[in-house]
Structure formats: C-alpha cells, structure tokens
C-alpha positions as CSV (number, residue, x, y, z in Angstrom):
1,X,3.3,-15.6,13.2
2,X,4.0,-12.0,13.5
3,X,3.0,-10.1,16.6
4,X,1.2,-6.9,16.9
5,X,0.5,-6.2,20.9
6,X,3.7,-4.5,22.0
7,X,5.1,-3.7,18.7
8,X,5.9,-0.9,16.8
9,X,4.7,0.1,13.5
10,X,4.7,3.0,10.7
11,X,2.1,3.4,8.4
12,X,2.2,5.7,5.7
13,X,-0.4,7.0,3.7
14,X,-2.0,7.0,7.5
15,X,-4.0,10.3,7.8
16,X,-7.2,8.6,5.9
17,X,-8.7,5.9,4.5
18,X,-7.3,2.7,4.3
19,X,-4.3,4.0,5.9
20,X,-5.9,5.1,9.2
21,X,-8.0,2.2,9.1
22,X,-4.9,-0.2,9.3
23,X,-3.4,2.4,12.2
24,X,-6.8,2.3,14.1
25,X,-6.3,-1.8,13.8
26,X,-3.0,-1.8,14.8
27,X,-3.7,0.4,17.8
28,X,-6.7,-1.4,19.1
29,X,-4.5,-4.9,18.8
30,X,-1.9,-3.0,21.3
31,X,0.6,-1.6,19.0
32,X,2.1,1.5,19.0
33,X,1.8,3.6,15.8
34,X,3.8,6.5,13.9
35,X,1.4,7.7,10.5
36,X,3.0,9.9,7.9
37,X,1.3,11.6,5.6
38,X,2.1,14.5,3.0
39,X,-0.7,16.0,4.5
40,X,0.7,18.2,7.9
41,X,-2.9,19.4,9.0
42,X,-4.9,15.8,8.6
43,X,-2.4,13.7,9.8
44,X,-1.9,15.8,12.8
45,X,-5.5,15.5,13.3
46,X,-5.7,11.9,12.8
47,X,-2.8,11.4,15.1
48,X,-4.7,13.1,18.3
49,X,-7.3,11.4,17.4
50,X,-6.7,7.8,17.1
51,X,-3.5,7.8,19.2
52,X,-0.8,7.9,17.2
53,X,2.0,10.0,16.7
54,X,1.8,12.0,13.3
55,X,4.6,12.6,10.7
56,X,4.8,14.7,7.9
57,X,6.4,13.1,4.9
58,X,6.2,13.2,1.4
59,X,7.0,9.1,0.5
60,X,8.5,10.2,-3.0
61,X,11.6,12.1,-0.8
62,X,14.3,9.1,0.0
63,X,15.7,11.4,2.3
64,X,12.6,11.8,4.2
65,X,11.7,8.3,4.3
66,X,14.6,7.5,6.1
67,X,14.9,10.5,8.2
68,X,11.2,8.6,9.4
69,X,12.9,5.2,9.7
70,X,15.6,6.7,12.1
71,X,13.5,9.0,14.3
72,X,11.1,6.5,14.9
73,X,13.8,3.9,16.4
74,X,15.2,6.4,18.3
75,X,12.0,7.6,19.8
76,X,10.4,4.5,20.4
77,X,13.5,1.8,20.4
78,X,13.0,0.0,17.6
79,X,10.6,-0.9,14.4
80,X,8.8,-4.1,14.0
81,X,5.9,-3.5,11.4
82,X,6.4,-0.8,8.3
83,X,3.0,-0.6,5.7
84,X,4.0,1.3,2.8
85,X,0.0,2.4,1.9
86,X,1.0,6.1,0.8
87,X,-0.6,6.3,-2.7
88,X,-3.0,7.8,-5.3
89,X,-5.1,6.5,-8.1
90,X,-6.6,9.7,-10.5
91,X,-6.8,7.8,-14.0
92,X,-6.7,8.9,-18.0
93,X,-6.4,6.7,-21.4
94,X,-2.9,6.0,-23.1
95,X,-3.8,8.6,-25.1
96,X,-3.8,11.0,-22.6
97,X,-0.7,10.5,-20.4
98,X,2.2,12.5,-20.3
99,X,5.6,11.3,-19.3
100,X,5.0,13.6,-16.0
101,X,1.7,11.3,-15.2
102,X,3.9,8.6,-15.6
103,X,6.5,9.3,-13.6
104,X,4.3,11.1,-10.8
105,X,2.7,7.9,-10.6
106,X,5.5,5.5,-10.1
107,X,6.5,8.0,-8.2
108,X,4.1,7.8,-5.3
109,X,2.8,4.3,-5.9
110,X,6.1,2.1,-6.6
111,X,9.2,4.5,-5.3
112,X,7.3,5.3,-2.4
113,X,7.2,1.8,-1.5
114,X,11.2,1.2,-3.0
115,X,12.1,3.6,0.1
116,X,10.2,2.8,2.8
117,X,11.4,-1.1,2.3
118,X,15.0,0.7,1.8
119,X,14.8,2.7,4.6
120,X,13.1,0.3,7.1
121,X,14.5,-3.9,5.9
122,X,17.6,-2.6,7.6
123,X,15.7,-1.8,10.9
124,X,13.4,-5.2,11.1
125,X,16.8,-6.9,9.7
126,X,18.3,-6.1,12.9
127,X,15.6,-7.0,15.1
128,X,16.1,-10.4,16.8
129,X,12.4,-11.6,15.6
130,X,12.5,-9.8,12.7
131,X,9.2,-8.0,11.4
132,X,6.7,-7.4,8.8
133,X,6.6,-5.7,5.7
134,X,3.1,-4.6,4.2
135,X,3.2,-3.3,0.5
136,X,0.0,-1.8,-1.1
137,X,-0.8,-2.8,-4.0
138,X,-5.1,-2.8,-5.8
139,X,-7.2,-5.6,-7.1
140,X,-6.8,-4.0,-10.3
141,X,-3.4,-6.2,-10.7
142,X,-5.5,-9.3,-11.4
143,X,-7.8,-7.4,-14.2
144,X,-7.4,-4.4,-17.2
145,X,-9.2,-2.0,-16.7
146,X,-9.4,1.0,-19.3
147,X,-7.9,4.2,-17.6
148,X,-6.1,2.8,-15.3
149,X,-2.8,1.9,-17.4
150,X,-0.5,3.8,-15.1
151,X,-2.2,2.9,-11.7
152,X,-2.2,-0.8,-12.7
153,X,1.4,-0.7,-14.0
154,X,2.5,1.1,-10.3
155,X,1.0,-1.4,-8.4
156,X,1.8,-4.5,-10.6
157,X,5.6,-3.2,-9.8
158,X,4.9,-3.4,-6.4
159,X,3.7,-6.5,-6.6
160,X,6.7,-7.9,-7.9
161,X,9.1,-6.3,-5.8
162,X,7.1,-7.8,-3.1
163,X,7.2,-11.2,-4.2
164,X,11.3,-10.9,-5.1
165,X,12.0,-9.7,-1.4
166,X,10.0,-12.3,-0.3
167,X,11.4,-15.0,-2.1
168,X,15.2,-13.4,-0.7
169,X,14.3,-13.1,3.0
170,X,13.1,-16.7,2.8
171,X,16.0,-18.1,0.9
172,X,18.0,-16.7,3.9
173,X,16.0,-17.7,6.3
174,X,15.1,-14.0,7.7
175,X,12.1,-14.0,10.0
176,X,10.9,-10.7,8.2
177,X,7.7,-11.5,6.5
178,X,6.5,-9.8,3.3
179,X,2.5,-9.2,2.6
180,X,0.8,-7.3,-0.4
181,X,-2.3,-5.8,0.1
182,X,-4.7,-5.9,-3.1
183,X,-7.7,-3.6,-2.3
184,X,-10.7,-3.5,-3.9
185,X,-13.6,-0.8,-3.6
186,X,-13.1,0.6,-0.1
187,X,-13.9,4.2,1.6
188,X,-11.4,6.4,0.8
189,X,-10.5,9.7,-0.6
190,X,-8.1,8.6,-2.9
191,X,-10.3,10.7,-5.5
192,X,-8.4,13.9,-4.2
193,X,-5.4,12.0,-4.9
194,X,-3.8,15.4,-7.7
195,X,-4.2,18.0,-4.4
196,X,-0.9,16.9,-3.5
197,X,0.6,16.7,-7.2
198,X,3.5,19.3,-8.1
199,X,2.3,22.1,-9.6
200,X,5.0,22.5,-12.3
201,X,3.8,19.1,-14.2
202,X,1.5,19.0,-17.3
203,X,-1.0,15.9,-17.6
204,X,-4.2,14.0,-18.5
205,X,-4.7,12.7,-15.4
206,X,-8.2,13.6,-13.6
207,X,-9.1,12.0,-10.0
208,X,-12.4,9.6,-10.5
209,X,-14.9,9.4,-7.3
210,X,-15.5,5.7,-7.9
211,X,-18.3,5.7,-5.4
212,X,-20.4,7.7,-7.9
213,X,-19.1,5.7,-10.9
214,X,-21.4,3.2,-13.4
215,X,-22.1,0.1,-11.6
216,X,-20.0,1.6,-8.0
217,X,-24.2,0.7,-6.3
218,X,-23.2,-2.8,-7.3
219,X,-20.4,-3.5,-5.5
220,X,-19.5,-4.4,-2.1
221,X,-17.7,-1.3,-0.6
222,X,-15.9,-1.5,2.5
223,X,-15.0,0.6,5.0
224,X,-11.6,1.4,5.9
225,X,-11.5,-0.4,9.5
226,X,-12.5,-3.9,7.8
227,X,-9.8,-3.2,5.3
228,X,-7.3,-2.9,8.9
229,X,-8.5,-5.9,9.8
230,X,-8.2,-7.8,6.9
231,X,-4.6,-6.4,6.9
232,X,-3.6,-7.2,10.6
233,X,-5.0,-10.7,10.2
234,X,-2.4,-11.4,7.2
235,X,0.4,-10.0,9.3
236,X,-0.4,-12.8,12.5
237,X,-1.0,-15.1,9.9
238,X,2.4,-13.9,7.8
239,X,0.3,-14.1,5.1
240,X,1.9,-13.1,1.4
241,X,-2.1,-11.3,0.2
242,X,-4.0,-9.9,1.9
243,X,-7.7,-9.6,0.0
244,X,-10.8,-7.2,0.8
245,X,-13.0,-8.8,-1.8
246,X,-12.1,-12.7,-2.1
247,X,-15.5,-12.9,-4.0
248,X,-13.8,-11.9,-6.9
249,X,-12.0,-15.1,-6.9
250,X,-13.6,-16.6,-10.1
251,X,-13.0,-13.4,-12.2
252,X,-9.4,-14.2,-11.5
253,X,-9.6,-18.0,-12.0
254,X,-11.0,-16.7,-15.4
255,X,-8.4,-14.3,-16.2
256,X,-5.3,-17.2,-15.1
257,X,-7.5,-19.6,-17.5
258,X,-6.5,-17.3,-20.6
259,X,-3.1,-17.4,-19.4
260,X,-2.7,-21.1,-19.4
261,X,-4.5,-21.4,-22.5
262,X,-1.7,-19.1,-24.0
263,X,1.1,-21.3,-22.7
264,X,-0.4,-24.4,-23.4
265,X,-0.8,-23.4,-27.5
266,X,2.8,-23.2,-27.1
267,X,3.5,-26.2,-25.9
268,X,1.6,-28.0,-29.0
C-alpha cells in the first residue's frame, strides 16, 4: 500500500482537467503537490487556487523534466508520488498525418512520460519506502477507433513501458509501484490540445470537442475530481489500472475474444 497523507507528489499535465483533478485528490488526502504545465498563466492560477505549487514545463524538454525532479527534492526533501498526465489527443486519418503529427505526438504522449520516469525512478529509488509511479495512458488502448492512429499508438507505448518497469521493479523487489491510468470520456480540455504545438510543423491534425461529438449524450462523462479519485484509490491499493469507465468491461472481453480466437487457429 502506497501512502498519500504526508507525501510528496508531481503531477504534470496539472493546470486542468484530469490533471488538476488528481492534484485536488492528492491535496485533500494530505499530500503536498508540485503541477507543471506548459501553460505559465493557468498553472499559476491553478496552483493558488488549489494549493499547490505551480511549475512551468514543457514534458517534451528532458532537461526540464529533470531540472523539475531536482528542484522539487530540494524544496520539499524528497519525492514519493510522480503522475506523468501531461498530454494531448487532436486526431486525423492515416491519410492525413505527417511525420511532424507523428512525432509531436509521441512526443508529448510517450517521451513525455520516458522522462518524467527517467528523471524521477532515481528519486523514489532512493527513498527508503519507495514510491509510486502513475503513467497516463486512454481507454482507447483496449479498442480502434478511426482517427485516432497516433493517439492510440502514444498511449499503447505507454502502456507497455508501464508494464516492462513494472515487471523490473518487481523482479528486484523495489517497493516502487507502477499504475496506468486508461481514461475514458472525462471533462477536460484536451480539445485545445494544438495551442501549445510548435508553430514551425506542417500536419493534419485538428483538436475534436468530443463532448459535442455523435453519440458523446450517450456516454457517461466524468468529471475530473472522480477521475482523482479513481487515481488515488489505485495508488493505496498499488493497483497496476486504474479505470474511469469499468462498464466497458465486456467491449473488451469481446475484443480479447478475437484475440484468442486468432491464437487458437494457430494452434490447430
């Protein structure tokens, strides 16, 4: 069991949505919080308003990541809970990416995880209870949907880097625990997600406002405070998923059925 009241945690991506949401949590649990964001103005707003301290840094800069890692051991003594939630999710066809949406995308969503866990594993390493690593990744890693090729692929990478550094700290018996959050529709404004793009790339991408989408009045949408929950409950629990919409359970079932059906023909 990880513990939250007196420890210390970073969340990036924390300025909004699903990122403040897991700060507010974590805050209201006891912990004290550091949120980075890209964003200078809404982070520092969100930081005097919640109660954290606010940091602005672009995930995608290694150098900034870890210039995060150390200032926030030596202001506050130590680190005991990272959540690498920095991301964004705009979406085109095959037929419409470019090799900038591409790498814009793993970018934010994948390396922006790669050096938070390279900046901060050394940190929680070092601590004498360890710690507690939560990696973002989206529902959309169980399904295929059209549009989202690079998003999925981003966050399916995560996923597996998760898993791999999970399976290592385990082998060695570390006591820092490894969790993946897989969202599904929740309150955000990851449709401004291209504001923050560089200006010198060329792509298909566009940014979607999924709450106004076909079918979006159908689904269960969540607000970003559950999400937190959800999130700080799989970190006492050292839980590997953590899952906003576990109702979409036998889509999944359905999806690993095809799966098995494929090994099994090869097994004949």
């Amino acid at each position: 069991m990880t513990e939250i009241r007196g420890r210390v945690a970073v969340v990036t991506g924390g300025a909004s949505g699903i990122g403040r949401g897991i700060a507010e949590i974590l805050i209201a649990e006891g912990a004290t919080v550091v949120i980075a964001d890209i964003d200078p103005d809404r982070v520092a707003a969100a930081a005097a308003e919640i109660g954290a301290t606010g940091r602005r840094v672009d995930v995608t800069d290694a150098a900034a990541v870890q210039a995060l890692a150390e200032e926030t051991r030596a202001e506050h003594g130590r680190v005991d809970i990272v959540v690498n939630n920095a991301g964004v999710g705009p979406e085109a066809r095959f037929e419409h990416l470019t090799l900038d949406d591409w790498r814009w995308i793993m970018d934010v969503n994948f390396f922006g995880v790669v050096n938070g866990v390279t900046a901060f594993l050394p940190i929680l390493r070092g601590n004498p209870d360890g710690g507690h690593i939560v990696n973002t990744a989206s529902m959309s890693v169980f399904f295929d949907f059209p549009g989202l090729g690079a998003y999925t692929a981003s966050k399916q990478a995560v996923v597996g880097l998760s898993r791999v550094l999970a399976a290592e700290l385990a082998e060695e018996g570390s006591p820092v625990k490894v969790t993946v959050l897989a969202p599904g529709p929740v309150r955000t404004n990851i449709r401004e997600s291209l504001k923050h793009r560089p200006r010198d790339q060329v792509g298909g991408l566009t940014d979607v406002d999924l709450e106004a989408g076909e079918g979006a009045a159908d689904l269960r949408w969540m607000d970003p405070l559950e999400a937190g929950r959800i999130v700080a409950r799989a970190i006492r629990g050292d839980d590997f998923w953590a899952l906003t919409h576990p109702e979409w359970w036998p889509m999944v079932a359905e999806r690993n059925a095809s799966d098995q059906r494929s090994f099994e023909k090869y097994l004949e």
